[in-house]
matplotlib code that plots the C-alpha trace (Angstrom):
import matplotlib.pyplot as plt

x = [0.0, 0.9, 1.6, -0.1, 3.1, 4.9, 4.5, 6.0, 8.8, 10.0, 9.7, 11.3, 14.3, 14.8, 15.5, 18.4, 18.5, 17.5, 14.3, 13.4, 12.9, 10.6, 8.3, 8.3, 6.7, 4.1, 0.1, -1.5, 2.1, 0.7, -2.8, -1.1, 1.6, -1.4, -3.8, -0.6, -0.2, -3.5, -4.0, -1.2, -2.1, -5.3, -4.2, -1.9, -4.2, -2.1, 1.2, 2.9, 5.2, 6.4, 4.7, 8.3, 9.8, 7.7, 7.5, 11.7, 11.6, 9.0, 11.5, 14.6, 13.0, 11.5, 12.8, 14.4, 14.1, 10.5, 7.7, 6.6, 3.0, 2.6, 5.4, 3.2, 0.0, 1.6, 3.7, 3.0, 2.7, 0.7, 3.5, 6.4, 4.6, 5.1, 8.5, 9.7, 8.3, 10.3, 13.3, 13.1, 12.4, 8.4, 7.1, 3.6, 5.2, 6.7, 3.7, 1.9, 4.4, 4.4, 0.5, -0.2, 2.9, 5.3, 2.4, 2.1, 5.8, 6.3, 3.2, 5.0, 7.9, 5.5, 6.9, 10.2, 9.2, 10.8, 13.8, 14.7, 14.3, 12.2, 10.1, 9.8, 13.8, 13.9, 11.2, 13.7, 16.5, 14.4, 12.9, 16.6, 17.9, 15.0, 14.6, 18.9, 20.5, 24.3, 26.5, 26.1, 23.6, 20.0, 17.8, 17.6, 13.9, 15.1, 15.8, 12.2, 11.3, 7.0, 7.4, 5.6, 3.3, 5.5, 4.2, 5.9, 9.2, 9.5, 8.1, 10.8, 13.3, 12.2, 12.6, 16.5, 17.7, 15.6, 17.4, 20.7, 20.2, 20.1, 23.2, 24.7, 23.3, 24.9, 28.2, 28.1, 27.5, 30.1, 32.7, 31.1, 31.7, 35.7, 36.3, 34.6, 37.2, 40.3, 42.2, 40.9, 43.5, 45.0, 44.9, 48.5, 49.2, 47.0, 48.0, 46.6, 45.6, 43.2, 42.1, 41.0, 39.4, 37.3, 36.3, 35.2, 33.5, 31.7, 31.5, 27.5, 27.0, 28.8, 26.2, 23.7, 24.2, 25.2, 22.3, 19.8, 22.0, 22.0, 18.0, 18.4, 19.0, 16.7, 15.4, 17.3, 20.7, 20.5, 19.4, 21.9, 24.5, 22.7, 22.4, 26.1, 27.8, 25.6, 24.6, 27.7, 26.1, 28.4, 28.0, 27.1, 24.3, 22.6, 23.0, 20.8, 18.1, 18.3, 18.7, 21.5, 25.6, 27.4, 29.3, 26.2, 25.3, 29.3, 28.3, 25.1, 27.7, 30.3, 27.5, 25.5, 28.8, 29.9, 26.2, 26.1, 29.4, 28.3, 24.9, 26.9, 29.5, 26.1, 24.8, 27.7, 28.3, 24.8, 25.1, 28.5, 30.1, 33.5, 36.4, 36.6, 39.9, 38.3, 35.4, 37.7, 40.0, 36.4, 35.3, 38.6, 37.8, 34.5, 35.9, 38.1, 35.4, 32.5, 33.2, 33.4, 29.9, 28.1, 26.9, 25.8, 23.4, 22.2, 20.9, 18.7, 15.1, 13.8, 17.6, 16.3]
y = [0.0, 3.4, 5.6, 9.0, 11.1, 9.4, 11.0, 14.2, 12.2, 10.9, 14.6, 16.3, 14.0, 15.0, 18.9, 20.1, 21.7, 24.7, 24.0, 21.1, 22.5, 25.5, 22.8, 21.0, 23.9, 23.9, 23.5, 20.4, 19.4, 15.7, 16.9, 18.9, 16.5, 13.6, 16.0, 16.5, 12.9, 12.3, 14.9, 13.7, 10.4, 11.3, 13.3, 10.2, 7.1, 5.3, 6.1, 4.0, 5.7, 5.3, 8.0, 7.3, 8.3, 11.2, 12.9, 12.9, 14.2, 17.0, 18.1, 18.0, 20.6, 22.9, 26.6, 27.6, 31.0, 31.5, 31.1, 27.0, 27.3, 29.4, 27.0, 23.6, 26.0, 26.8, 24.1, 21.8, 18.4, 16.5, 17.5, 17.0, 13.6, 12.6, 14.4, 12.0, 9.4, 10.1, 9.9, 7.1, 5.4, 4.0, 3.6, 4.9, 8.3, 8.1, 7.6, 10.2, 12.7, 11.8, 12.3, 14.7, 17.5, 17.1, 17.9, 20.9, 21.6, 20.8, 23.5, 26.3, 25.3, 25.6, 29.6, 28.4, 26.3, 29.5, 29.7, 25.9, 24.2, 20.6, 20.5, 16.6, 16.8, 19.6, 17.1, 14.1, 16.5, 17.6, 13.7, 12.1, 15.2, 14.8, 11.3, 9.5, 9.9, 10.8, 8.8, 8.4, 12.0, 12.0, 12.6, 16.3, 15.9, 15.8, 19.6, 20.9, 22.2, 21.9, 26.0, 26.4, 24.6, 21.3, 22.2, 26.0, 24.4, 22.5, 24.3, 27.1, 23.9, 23.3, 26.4, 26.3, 23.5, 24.5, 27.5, 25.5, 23.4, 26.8, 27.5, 24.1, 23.6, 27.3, 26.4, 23.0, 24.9, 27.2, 24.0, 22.8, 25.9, 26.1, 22.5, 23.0, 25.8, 23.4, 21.0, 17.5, 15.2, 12.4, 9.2, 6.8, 5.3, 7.3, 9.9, 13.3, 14.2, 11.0, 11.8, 15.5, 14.0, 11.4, 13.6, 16.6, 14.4, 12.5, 14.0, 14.6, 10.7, 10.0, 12.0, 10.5, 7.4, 7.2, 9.3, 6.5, 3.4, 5.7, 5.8, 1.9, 0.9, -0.7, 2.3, 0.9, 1.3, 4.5, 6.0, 4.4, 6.0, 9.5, 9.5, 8.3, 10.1, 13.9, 14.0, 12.5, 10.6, 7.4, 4.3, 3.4, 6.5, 5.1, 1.3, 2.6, 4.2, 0.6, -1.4, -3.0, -3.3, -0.5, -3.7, -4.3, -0.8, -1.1, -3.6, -1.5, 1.2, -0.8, -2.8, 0.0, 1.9, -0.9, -1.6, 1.9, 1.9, -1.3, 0.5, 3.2, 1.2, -0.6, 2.3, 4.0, 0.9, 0.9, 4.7, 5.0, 3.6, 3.2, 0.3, -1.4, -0.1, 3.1, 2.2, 0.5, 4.0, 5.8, 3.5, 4.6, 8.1, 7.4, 5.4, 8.3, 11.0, 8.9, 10.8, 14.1, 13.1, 11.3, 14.0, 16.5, 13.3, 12.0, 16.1, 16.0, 15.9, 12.5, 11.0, 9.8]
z = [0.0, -1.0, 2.2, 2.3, 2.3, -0.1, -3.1, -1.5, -0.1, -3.3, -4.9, -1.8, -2.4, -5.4, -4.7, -3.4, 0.8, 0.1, -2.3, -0.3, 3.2, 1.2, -0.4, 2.3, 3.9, 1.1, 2.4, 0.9, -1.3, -1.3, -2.8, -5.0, -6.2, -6.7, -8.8, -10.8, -11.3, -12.1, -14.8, -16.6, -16.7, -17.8, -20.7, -21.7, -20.9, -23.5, -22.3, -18.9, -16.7, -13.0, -11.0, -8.9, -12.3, -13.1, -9.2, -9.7, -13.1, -12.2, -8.9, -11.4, -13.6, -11.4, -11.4, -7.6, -7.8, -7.9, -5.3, -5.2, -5.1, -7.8, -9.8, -9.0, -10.2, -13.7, -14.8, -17.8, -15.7, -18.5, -21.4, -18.9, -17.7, -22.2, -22.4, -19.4, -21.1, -24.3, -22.7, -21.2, -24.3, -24.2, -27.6, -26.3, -25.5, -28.6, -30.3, -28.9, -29.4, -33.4, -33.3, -31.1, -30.7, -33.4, -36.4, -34.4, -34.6, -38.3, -39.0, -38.1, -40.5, -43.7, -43.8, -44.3, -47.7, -50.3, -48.1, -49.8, -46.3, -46.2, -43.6, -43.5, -43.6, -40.4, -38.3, -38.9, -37.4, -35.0, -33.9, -34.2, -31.8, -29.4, -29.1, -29.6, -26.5, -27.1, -25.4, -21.6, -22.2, -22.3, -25.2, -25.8, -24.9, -21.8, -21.5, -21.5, -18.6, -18.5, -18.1, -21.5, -23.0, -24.6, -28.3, -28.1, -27.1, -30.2, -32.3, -31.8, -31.5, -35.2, -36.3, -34.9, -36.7, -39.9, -39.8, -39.0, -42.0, -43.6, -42.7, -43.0, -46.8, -47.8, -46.4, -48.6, -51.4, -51.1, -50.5, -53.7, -55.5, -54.3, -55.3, -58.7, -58.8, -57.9, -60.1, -59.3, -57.5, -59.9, -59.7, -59.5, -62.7, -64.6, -67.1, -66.3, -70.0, -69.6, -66.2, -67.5, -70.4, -68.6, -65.6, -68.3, -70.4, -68.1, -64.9, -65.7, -66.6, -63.4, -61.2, -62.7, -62.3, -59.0, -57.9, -59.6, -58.5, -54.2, -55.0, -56.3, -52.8, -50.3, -47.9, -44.7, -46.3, -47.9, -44.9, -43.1, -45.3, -45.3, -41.6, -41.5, -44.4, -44.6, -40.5, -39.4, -36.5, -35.2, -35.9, -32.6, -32.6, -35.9, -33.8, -30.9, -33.5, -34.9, -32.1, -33.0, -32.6, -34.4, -36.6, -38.2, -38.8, -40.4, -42.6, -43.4, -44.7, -46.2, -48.2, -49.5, -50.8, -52.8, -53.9, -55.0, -56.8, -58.6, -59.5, -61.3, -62.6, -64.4, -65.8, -67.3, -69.0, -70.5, -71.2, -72.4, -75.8, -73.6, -73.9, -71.1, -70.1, -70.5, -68.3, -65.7, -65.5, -65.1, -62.6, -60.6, -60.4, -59.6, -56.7, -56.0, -56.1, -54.6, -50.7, -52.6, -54.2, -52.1, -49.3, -51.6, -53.4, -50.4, -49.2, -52.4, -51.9, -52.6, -51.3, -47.8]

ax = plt.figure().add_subplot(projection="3d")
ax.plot(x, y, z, "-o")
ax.set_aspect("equal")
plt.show()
């Protein structure tokens, strides 16, 4: 059985000497702390959480510096009772939050459509920043607060990293536009006057194809390789959105770069009227410009 102070005990040990002797002091903190629990649970029948779990979250968050009844009156309990959720990984809360919250979110980014910005693109940001844990650090979700209401906080956390990827996608460009600008490196064993040749006269063929064979492969893998190659997350990172070992997601990598090599090495041979010394001396400056290539492919719309 569930004592009648306990509630309060669990949250009071959660705060720090200070804080806890002034809640302590609080009239009715048990009433309070139970209606809070209630609510929540009532505006997330589908989602299970420890009301241990949630009274030591809701302590954690809190704001010191400002008067405690007036803090238990205003805060967010039902959003921070989901965001606590989140974090600690149920699929319930996670769910909820796809239904319920983050449509919200991804509404306020339909503005940012002329500025070249995908909003599908800036919610998977947003969800895979929210929702990964980083290490031995929480989810991000895990710094809101329940000050505001949960919907607000993300939807200005979506408009960050849409204007991040802003910023991100205008300083690819410009690395684009200075290697353009550069003398390709050359290849070992290979002349230079056949290097130039094949890289000017084909260059366009290459794209192509290796954008068709990198939309060839099965979903899983070439968002393995966009999340790995254009986001830079680990290995390990990608292995916990998967749930599985980072060597596996390895494998993912490894196999979807020489699928996508073999793809393109395909269709140039259909497309071009090349020897096949010709086409094997391509094939090694595609290999050699393939990293060069590959990030800028995978950040077109329709690559993920």
């Amino acid at each position: 059985m569930r004592t009648q102070q306990s509630r309060s005990l669990v949250f009071l040990q959660q705060l720090g000497p200070g804080a806890r002797e002034v809640y302590e002091a609080l009239p009715g903190l048990e009433d309070t702390l139970v209606a809070l629990c209630a609510a929540a649970r009532q505006a997330w029948p589908g989602v299970t959480l420890a009301e241990e779990d949630f009274l030591r979250h809701l302590a954690s968050c809190l704001p010191r510096d400002e008067e405690p009844s007036r803090v238990l009156a205003t805060v967010h309990a039902a959003d921070l009772y989901l965001a606590c959720a989140c974090v600690r990984g149920s699929a319930a809360a996670h769910v909820a939050l796809e239904r319920h919250v983050l449509p919200k979110a991804a509404a306020s980014l339909a503005r940012m459509r002329d500025t070249g910005v995908d909003p599908s693109e800036v919610v998977q940001h947003l969800r895979e920043r929210l929702l990964v844990p980083e290490g031995d650090r929480p989810a991000r979700m895990a710094e809101y607060q329940g000050s505001g209401p949960l919907a607000a906080w993300l939807r200005a956390a979506a408009v960050r990293t849409a204007l991040n990827l802003q910023r991100s996608e205008r300083r690819r460009a410009h690395a684009e536009e200075e290697a353009e600008a550069l003398p390709l490196p050359t290849q070992a064993g290979m002349a230079d006057v056949e290097l130039d040749y094949l890289r000017k006269n084909h260059r366009e063929h290459f794209q192509a194809a290796l954008s068709e064979a990198l939309n060839a492969l099965p979903t899983r893998e070439r968002t393995v390789l966009r999340l790995h190659v254009v986001e830079g997350l680990s290995l390990e990172r990608i292995g916990t959105m998967y749930q599985t070992h980072k060597s596996t997601v390895s494998r993912w990598v490894v196999r979807a770069r020489e699928a996508a090599l073999e793809g393109t090495r395909q269709r140039l041979a259909e497309r071009l009227r090349l020897t096949s010394g010709e086409l094997h001396s391509l094939m090694r400056v595609v290999q050699g410009e393939l990293d060069l290539s590959l990030p800028s492919l995978l950040s077109m719309p329709g690559a993920s």
